[in-house]
N, C-alpha and C positions, 0 to 999 in steps of 0.2 A: 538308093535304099527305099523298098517301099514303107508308106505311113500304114501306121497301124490304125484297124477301123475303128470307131467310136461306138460303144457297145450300150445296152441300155443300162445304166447302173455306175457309169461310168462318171468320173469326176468330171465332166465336161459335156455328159449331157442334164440337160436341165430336167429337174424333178418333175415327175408325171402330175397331175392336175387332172381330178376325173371330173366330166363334165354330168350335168345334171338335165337331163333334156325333159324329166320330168316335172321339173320345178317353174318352167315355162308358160307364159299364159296362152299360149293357142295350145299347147301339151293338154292344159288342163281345159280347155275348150271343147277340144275334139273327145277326151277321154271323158267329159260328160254327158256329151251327148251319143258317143256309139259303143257300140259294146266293145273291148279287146278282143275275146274270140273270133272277130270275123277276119280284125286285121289290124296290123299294130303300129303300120308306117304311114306317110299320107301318100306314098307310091302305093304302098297295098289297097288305102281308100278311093284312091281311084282307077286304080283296077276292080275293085270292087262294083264300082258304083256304072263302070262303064261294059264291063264283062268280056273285055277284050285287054291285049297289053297294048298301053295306048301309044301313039306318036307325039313327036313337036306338034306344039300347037293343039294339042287335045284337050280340054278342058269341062270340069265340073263347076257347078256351085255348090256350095256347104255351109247354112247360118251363116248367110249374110256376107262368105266367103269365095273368091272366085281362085280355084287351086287349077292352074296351067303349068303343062309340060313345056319345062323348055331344051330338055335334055332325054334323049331313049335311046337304048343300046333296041338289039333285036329282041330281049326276052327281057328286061328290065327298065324301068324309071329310074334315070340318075339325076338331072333337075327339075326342082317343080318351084316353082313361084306362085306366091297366094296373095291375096290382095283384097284388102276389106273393101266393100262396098258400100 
């Protein structure tokens, strides 16, 4: 007999918990120092800043910040690691 799937809303899945990525202290770092219109992720920031989509191993500085790809599909950033300096 097959199991019935576990649906969102379900007495067994656990309650949603929205995250707040705004509330963040490099969130609120980077959102003081650049504008949102140009870009609103730190993948967009460094497409931005590099003006290509970038590879592993591509890296920016930002305040004092060093933001490295460690993760790239062919049209997008999917990890990046930042690391104060």
């Amino acid at each position: 007999m097959p199991q019935a799937a576990i649906t969102a809303g379900s007495p067994h899945s656990p309650p949603y918990q929205r995250h707040y990525p705004e509330r963040t202290l490099l969130y609120q770092i980077i959102e003081r120092h650049y504008p949102v219109e140009v870009w609103n992720t730190l993948a967009g920031l460094i497409v931005y800043r590099l003006r290509y989509i970038p590879i592993e191993v591509d890296a920016i500085t930002e305040e004092g910040h060093r933001l490295t790809v460690m993760e790239a599909a062919a049209r997008s950033v999917i990890k990046v690691r930042v690391e104060l300096l």
